[in-house]
C-alpha positions in Angstrom: -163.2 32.2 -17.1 -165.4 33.9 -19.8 -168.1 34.3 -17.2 -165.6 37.1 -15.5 -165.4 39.0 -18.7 -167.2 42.4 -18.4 -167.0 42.1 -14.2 -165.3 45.1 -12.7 -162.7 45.0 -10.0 -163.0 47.7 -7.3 -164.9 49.7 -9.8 -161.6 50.1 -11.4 -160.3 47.2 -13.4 -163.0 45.8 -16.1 -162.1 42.4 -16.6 -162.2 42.3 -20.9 -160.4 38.5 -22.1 -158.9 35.6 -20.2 -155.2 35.2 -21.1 -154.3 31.6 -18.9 -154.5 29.8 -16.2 -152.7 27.9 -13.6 -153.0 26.3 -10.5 -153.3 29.1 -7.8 -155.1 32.2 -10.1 -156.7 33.1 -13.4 -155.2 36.0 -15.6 -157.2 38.3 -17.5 -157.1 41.3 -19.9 -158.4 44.0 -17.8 -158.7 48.0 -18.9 -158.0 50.5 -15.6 -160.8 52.7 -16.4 -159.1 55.2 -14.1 -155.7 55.4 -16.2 -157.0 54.6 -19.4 -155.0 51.9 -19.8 -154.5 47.8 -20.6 -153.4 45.6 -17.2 -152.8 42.0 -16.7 -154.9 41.2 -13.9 -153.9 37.9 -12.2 -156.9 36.8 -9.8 -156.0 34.2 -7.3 -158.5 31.5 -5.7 -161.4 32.5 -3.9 -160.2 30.6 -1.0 -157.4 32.5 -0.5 -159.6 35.4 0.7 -160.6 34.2 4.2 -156.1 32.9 4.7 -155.3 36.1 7.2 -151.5 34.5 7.3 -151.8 34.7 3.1 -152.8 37.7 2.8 -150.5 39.8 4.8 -147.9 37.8 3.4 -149.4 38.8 -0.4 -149.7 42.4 0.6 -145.5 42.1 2.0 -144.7 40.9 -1.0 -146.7 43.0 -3.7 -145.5 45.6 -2.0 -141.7 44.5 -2.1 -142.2 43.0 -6.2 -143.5 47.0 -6.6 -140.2 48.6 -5.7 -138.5 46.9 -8.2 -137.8 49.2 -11.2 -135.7 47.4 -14.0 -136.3 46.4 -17.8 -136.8 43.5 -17.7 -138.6 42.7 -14.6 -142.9 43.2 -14.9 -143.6 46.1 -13.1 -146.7 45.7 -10.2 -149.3 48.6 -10.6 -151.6 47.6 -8.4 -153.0 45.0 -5.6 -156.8 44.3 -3.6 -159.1 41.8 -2.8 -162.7 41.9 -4.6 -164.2 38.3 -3.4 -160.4 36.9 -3.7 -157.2 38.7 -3.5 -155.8 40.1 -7.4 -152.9 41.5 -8.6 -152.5 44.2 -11.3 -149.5 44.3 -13.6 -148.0 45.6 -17.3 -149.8 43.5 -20.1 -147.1 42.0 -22.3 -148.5 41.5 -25.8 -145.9 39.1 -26.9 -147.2 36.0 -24.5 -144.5 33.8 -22.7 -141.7 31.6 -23.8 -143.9 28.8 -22.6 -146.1 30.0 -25.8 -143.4 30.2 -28.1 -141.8 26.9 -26.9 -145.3 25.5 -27.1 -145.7 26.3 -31.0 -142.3 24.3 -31.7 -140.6 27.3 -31.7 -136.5 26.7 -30.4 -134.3 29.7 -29.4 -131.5 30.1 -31.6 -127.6 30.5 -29.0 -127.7 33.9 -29.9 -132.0 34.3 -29.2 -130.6 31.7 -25.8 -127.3 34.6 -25.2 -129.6 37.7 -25.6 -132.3 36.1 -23.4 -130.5 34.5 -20.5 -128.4 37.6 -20.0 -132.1 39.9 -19.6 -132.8 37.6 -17.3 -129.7 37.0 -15.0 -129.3 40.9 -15.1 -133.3 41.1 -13.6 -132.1 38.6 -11.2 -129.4 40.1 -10.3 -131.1 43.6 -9.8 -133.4 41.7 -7.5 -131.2 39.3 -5.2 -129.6 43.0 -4.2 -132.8 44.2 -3.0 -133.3 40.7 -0.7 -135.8 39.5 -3.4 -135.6 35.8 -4.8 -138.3 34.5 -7.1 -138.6 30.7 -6.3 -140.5 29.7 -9.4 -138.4 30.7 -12.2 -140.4 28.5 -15.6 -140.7 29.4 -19.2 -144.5 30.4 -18.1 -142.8 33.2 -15.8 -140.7 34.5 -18.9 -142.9 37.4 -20.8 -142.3 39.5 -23.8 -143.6 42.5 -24.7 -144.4 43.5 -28.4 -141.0 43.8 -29.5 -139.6 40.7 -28.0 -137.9 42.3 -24.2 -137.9 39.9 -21.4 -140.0 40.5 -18.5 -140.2 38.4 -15.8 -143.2 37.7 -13.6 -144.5 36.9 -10.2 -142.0 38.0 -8.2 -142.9 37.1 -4.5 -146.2 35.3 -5.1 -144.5 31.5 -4.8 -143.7 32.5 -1.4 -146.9 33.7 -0.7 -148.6 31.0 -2.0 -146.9 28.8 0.1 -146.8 30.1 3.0 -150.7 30.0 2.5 -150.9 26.4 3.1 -147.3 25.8 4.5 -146.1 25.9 7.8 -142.5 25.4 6.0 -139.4 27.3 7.0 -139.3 30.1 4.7 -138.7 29.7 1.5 -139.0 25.7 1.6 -141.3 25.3 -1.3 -141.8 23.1 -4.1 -142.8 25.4 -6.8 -142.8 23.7 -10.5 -141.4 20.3 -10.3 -139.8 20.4 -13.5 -137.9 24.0 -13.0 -137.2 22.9 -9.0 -133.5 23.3 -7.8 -131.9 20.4 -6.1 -132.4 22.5 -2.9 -136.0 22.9 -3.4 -136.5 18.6 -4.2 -134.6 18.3 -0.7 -137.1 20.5 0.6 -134.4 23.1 2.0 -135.0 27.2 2.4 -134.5 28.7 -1.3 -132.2 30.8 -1.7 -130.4 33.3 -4.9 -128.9 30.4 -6.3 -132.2 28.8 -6.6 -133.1 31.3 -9.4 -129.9 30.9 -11.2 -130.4 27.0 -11.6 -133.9 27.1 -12.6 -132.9 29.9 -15.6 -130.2 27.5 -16.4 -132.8 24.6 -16.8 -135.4 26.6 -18.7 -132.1 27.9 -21.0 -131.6 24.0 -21.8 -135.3 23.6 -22.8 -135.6 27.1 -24.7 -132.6 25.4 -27.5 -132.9 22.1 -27.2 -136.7 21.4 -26.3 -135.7 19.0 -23.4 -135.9 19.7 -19.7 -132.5 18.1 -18.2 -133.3 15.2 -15.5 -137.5 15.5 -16.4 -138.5 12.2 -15.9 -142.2 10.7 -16.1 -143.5 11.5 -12.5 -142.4 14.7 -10.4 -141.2 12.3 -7.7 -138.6 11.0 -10.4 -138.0 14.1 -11.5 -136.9 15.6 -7.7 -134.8 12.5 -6.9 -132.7 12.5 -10.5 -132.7 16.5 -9.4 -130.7 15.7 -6.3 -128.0 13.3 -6.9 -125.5 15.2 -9.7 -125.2 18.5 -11.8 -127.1 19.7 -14.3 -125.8 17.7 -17.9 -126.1 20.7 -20.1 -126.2 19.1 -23.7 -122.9 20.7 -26.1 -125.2 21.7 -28.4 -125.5 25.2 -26.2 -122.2 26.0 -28.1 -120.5 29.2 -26.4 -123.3 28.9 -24.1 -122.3 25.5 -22.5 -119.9 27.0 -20.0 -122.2 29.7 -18.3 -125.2 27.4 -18.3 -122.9 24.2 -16.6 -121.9 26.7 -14.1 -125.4 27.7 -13.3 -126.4 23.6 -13.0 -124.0 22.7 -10.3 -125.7 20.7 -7.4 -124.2 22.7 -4.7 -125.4 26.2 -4.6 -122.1 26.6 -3.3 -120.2 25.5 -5.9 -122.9 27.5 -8.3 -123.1 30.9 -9.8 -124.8 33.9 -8.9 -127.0 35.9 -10.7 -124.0 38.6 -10.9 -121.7 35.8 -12.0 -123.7 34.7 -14.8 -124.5 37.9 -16.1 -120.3 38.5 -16.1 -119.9 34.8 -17.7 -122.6 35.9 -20.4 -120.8 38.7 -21.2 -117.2 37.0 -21.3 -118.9 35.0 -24.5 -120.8 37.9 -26.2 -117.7 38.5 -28.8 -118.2 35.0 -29.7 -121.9 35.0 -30.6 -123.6 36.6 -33.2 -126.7 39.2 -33.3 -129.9 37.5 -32.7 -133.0 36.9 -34.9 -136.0 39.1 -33.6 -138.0 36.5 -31.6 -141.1 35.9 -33.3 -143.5 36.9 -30.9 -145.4 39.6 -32.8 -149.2 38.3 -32.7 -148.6 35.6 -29.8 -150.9 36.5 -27.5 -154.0 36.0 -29.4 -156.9 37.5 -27.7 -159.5 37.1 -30.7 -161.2 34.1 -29.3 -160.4 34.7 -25.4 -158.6 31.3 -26.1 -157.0 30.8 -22.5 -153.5 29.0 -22.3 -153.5 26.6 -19.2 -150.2 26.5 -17.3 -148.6 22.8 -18.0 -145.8 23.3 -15.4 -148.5 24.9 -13.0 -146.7 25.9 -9.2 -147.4 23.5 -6.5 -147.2 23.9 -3.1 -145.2 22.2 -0.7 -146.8 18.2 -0.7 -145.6 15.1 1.6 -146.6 12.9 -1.1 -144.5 14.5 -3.6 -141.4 16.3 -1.7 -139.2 13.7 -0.3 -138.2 14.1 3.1 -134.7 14.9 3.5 -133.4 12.2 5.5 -134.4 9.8 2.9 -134.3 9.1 -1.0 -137.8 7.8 -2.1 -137.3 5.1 -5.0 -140.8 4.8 -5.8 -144.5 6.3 -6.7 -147.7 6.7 -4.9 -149.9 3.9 -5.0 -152.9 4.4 -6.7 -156.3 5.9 -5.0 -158.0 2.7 -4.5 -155.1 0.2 -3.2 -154.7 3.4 -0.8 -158.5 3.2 0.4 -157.9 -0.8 0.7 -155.4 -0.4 3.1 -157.2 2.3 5.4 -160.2 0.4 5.4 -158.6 -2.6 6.4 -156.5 -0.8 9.2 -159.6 0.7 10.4 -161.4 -2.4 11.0 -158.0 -3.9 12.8 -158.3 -1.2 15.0 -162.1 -1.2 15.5 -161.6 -5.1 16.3 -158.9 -4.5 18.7 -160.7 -1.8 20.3 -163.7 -4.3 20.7 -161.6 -6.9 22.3 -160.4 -4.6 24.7 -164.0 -3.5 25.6 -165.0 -6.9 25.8 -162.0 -8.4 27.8 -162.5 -4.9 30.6 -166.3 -6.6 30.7 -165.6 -10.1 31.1 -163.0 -9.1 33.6 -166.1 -7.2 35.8 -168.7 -10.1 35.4 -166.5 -13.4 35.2 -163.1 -15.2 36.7 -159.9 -15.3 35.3 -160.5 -18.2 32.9 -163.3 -17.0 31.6 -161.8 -13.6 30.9 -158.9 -15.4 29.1 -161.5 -18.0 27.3 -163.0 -14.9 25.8 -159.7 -13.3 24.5 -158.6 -16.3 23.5 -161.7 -17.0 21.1 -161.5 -13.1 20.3 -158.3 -12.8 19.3 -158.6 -15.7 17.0 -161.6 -14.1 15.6 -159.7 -11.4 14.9 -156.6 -12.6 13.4 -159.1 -14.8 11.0 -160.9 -12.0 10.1 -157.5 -10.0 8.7 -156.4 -13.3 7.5 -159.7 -14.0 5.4 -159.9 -10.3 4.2 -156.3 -10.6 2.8 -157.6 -13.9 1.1 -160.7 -12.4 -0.6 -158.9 -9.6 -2.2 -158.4 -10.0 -6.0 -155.7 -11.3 -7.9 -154.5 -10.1 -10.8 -152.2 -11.3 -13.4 -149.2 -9.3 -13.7 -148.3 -8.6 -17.5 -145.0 -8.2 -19.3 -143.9 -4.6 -18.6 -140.2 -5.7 -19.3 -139.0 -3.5 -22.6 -142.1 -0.8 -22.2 -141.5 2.8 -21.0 -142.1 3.7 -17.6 -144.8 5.9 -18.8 -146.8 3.1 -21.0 -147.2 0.9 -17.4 -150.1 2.8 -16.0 -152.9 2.3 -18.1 -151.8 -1.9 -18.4 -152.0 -1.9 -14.4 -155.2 0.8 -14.0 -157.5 -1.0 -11.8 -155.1 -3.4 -10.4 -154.5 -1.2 -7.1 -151.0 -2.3 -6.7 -148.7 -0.1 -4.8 -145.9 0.5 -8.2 -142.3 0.4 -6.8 -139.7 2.0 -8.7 -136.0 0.8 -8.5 -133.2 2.8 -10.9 -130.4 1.1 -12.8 -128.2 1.4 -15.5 -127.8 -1.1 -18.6 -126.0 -1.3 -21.7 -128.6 -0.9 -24.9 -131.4 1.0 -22.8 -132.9 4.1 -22.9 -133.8 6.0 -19.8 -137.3 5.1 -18.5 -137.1 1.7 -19.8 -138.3 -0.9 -17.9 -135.9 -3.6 -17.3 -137.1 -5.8 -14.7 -140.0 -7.1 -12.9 -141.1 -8.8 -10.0 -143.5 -10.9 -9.7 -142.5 -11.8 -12.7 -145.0 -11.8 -16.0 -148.0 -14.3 -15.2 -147.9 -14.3 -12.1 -150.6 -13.4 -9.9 -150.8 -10.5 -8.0 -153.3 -9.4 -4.9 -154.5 -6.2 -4.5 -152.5 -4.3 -2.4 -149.3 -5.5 -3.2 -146.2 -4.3 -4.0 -145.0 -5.0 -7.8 -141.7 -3.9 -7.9 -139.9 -2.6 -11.3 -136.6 -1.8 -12.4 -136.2 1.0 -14.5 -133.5 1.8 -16.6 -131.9 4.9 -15.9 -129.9 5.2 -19.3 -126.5 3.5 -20.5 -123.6 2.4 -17.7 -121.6 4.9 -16.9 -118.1 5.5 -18.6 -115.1 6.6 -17.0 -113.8 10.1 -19.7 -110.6 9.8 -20.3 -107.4 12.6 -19.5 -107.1 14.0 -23.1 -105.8 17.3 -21.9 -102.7 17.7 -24.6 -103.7 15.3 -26.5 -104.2 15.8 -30.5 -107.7 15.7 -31.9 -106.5 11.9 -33.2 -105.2 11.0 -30.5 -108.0 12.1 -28.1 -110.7 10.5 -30.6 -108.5 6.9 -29.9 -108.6 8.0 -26.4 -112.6 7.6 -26.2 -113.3 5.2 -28.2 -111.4 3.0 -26.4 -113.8 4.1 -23.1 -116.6 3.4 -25.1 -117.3 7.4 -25.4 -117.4 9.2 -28.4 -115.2 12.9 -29.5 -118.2 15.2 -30.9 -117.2 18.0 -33.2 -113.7 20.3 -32.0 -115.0 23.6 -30.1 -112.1 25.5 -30.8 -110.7 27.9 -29.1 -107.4 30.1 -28.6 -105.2 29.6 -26.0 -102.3 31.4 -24.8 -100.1 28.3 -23.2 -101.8 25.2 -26.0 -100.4 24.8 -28.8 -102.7 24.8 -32.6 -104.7 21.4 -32.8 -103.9 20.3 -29.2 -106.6 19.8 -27.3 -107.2 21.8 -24.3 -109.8 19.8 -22.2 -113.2 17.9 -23.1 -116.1 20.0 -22.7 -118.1 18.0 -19.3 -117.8 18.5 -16.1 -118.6 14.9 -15.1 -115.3 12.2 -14.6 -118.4 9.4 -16.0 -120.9 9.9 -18.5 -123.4 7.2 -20.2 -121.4 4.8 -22.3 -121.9 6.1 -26.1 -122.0 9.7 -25.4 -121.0 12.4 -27.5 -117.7 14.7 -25.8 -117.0 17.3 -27.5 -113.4 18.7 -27.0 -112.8 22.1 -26.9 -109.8 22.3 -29.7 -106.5 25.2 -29.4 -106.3 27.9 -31.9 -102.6 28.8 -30.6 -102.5 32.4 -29.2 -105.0 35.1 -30.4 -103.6 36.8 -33.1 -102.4 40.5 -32.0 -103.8 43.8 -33.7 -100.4 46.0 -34.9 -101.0 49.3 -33.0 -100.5 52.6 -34.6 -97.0 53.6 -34.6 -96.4 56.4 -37.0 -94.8 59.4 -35.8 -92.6 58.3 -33.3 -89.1 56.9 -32.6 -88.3 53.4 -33.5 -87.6 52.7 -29.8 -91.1 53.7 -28.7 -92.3 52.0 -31.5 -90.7 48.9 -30.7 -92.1 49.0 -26.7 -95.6 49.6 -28.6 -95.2 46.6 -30.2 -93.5 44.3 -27.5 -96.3 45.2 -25.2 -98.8 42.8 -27.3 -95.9 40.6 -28.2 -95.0 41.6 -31.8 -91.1 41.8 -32.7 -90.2 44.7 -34.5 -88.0 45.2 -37.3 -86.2 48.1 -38.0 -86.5 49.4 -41.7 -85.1 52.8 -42.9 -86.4 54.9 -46.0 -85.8 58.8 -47.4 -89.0 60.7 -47.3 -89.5 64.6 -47.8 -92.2 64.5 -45.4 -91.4 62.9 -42.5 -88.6 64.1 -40.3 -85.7 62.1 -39.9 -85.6 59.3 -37.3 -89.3 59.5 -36.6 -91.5 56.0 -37.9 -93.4 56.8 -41.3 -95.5 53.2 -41.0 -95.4 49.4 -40.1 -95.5 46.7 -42.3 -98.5 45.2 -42.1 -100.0 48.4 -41.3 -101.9 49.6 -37.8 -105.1 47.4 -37.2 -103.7 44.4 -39.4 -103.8 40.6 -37.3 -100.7 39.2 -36.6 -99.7 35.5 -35.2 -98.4 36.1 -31.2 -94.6 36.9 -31.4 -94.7 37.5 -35.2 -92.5 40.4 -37.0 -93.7 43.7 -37.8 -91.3 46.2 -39.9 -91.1 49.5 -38.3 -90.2 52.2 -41.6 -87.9 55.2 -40.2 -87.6 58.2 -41.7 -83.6 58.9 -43.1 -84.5 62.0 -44.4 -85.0 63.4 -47.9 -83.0 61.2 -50.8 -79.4 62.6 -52.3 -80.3 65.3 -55.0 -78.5 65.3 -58.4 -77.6 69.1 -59.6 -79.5 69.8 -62.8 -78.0 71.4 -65.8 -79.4 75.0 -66.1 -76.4 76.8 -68.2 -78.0 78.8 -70.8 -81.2 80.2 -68.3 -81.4 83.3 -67.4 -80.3 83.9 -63.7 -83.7 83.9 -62.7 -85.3 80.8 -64.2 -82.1 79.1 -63.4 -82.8 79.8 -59.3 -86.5 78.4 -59.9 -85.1 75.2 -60.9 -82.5 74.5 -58.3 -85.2 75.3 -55.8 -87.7 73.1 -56.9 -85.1 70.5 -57.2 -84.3 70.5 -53.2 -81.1 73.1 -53.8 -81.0 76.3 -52.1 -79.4 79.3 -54.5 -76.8 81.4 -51.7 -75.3 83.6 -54.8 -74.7 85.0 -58.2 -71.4 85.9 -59.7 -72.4 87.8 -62.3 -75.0 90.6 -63.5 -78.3 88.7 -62.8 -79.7 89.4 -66.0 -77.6 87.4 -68.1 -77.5 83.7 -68.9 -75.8 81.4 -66.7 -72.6 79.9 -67.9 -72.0 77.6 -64.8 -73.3 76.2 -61.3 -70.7 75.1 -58.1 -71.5 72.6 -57.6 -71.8 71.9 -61.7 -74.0 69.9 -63.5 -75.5 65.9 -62.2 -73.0 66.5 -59.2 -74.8 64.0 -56.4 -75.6 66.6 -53.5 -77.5 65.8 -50.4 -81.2 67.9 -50.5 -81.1 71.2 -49.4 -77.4 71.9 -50.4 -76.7 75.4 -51.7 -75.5 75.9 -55.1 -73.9 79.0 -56.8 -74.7 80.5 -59.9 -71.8 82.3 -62.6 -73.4 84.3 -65.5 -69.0 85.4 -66.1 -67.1 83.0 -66.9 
């Protein structure tokens, strides 16, 4: 790939780093000299060029991918052909998750939350515009500098395969490890393709582990096909959305739409995210070029299963596959040549003589196949019992035995373990053969018990006793459960592998209610206010100078407080000013006497009496209990 650098595409696009690689086209740093600005350039196989059917379909769909205008999908600038079709899109300087994943990096749930939701909503935007992506992989997830999704290569899997593939549309493998149960049955790929593939790259992104990725992509497609996706509970609030997203059926699965409304159901759960750290992860320095590990592939008949059968076993190896052409071929040749021969003897001969000559032929023949089969090698076959699948290949290399896989389940293995052989260790083995091996495909299967209304106690008896095990309480409120009941165990699946972890998803009781503001009006409405998020109210009276009578002055707690479902709330009614008592202001002048009744709450109506003498009494008199705003009368005569 460093050879390209400095080569100009279309006298526009000067090639300047490599940036990866895959299976079907190199990417490369490119400037467009014309805009002045840096491109991604993704330049796909030379061979490609002279595929007429390939590139019309590559033109359809670079042309489709560039009407789509959203956030978080890469946007398509450009396409040609300059000795091999290319395709010119925004450079994201933060690399892929595939990098980030790569480093040991793990997402966070709320990095997962923030992440999966850009990318259903992309999705989304795209399904309603007839668009479906088909190879959905951490490699197809870019950032730019400040850590926003975009997602890449919209439309080229389906070009791609229809380069090589006279498949109904859509019926592709794309990347073994991200495939939809659809796609390992070899069926047309649909919306809900894109949703399960996310939902598989979510699992990886936290946990590091691709659900049902086995040792071979064979294995991988036929695990793929026969259950849900198991989405680990360590996905926390995201286990729910995700588990949707992972059903087998795509009828039974979400939509991009769906997800992006399940994702938001759960965002008051989850907290901000970290910035993702990929500031700096595209390093273009050294031009070090990232090779794809999960590269696409096209559709194969010795991968893809056909779909009226579920393959149990692996290719056999290169040579025991040249073995056995060569030796059909020379069954047929010999056949052939006793047909020849028998048409000849028939011409020059009688009838005995013609069937002397088959006769002798054919036992030629048959002693030739026999003594071919005789003088092929024999190899002993070694103990595989114990070893991973993965560990049998380079203790059989050379053998050229056709390796037959056969699943089980057993209590103490791990999946990929082998379990059984046959022939058995020792024996020997022709080249050829068949050596057939059973391979464990985890712990028997446990029925999970009813624990619906059961207490966290009870339910932990509950699985123990079916050899399961409770995992830590996800709790959770509930309207109709009561606190510390639990609601329902946190799988989907009626079996799981004996000595798996359940978490149980734990009641909180009802969501506590938020008092709503209430001050200012009448108890009554005050009291609907509160019934309507099932708070009691309480009436409560008290005098105020402020607040009119029979209007609400607060509650108790106050507006905004958190309150248990169908607890009391006082509602404080104004009764008016409080009772006044009459202060004693004989001896003041008139005047001064008025000033102190008013600012008591009294109202002066009269003076009996010059006004400019002292006042010898009050009606009513002195520390006589009125009610505030009474009127009092002043006597400076007695």
């Amino acid at each position: 790939m460093t050879d390209q650098i400095g080569r100009v595409l279309n006298d526009r696009y000067r090639i300047r780093a490599p940036i990866g690689s895959g299976s079907s086209a190199q990417v490369f740093l490119a400037d467009d000299v014309r805009l002045r600005r840096r491109v991604a350039v993704k330049v796909l196989h030379p061979s490609l060029a002279n595929d007429e059917g390939f590139l019309r379909r590559f033109e359809a769909e670079a042309r489709a991918s560039g009407t789509l205008n959203h956030a978080h999908i890469l946007a398509v600038y450009d396409w040609g052909e300059d000795a091999g079709p290319y395709l010119v899109g925004e450079f994201c300087e933060g690399g892929s998750l595939r990098n980030l994943l790569d480093s040991g990096y793990l997402l966070s749930i709320p990095q997962a939350h923030k992440l999966a939701l850009e990318a259903a909503r992309a999705l989304d935007h795209a399904h309603g515009r007839g668009l479906v992506h088909r190879d959905i992989k951490p490699a197809n997830l870019l950032f730019d500098d400040d850590g926003s999704l975009r997602i890449a290569d919209f439309g080229l899997a389906r070009a791609l395969a229809e380069a090589a593939s006279t498949e109904p549309t859509g019926a592709l493998l794309g990347t073994a490890r991200y495939s939809s149960p659809e796609q390992a049955r070899g069926e047309p790929v649909g919306e809900k393709g894109d949703v399960y593939s996310l939902a598989l790259t979510m699992v990886e992104a936290v946990t590091g582990e691709v659900p049902f990725a086995l040792d071979t992509p064979l294995g991988t497609l036929t695990a793929r096909m026969e259950r849900s996706m198991e989405v680990p509970a360590t996905l926390g609030p995201l286990w729910e959305p995700m588990a949707d997203a992972g059903r087998l059926d795509p009828v039974d699965r979400s939509s991009a739409s769906e997800l992006v409304t399940s994702l938001l159901a759960i965002a008051g759960d989850i907290e901000d995210p970290e910035p993702l750290p990929v500031s700096g992860a595209l390093d273009l320095s050294e031009a070090e070029i990232v090779v794809d590990p999960d590269p696409t592939m096209l559709p194969d008949p010795e991968v893809l299963p056909p779909p009226d059968a579920t393959p149990t076993g692996v290719a056999a190896p290169s040579g025991a596959g040249g073995l056995t052409r060569a030796l059909r071929r020379a069954r047929g040749g010999a056949i052939r040549g006793l047909r020849r021969t028998v048409a000849a003897a028939r011409r020059r001969s009688t009838r005995r003589i013609a069937l002397a000559v088959v006769v002798v032929l054919a036992l030629l023949a048959a002693g030739g196949i026999l003594v071919s089969r005789l003088l092929r090698p024999s190899h002993d076959v070694p103990e595989l019992a114990g070893l991973r699948i993965a560990q049998v290949d380079p203790l059989v290399d050379g053998f050229h035995w056709d390796i037959q896989q056969v699943g089980a389940r057993a209590a103490g293995s791990q999946p990929g373990e082998v379990l059984e052989q046959d022939p058995a260790p020792g024996d020997g083995l022709r080249e050829g053969s068949t050596l057939t091996l059973t391979v464990s495909r985890g712990e028997e299967l446990a029925a999970v018990p009813e624990v619906d209304g059961l207490t966290v106690a009870e339910a932990t008896a509950a699985m123990d006793g079916a050899g399961l095990r409770v995992g830590p309480g996800i709790p959770k409120f509930s309207e109709f459960v009561a606190e510390g009941v639990v609601i329902a165990p946190t799988t989907i699946f009626t079996e799981l592998p004996a000595g798996s972890i359940v978490p149980v998803t734990v009641s909180l009781g009802p969501r506590p209610r938020v008092v709503p503001e209430v001050a200012g009006s009448s108890f009554d409405a005050a009291a609907a206010a509160l019934a309507d998020v099932q708070l009691v109210a309480v009436r409560a009276e008290e005098h105020s100078t402020t607040v009119p009578e029979g209007e609400v002055i607060r509650s108790d707690p106050a507006a905004g407080t958190e309150v248990d479902r169908d607890g009391e709330v006082a509602v404080v009614v104004s009764i008016g000013p409080p009772p006044v008592d009459v202060p004693d202001v004989v001896g003041r002048l008139a005047a001064t006497a008025a000033d102190r009744l008013e600012a008591a709450g009294l109202v002066v109506t009269d003076v009996d009496g010059p006004p400019n003498r002292p006042v010898c009494a009050t009606d009513p008199p002195p520390g006589t209990t009125v009610e505030h705003g009474s009127e009092v009368t002043l006597a400076t005569r007695c």
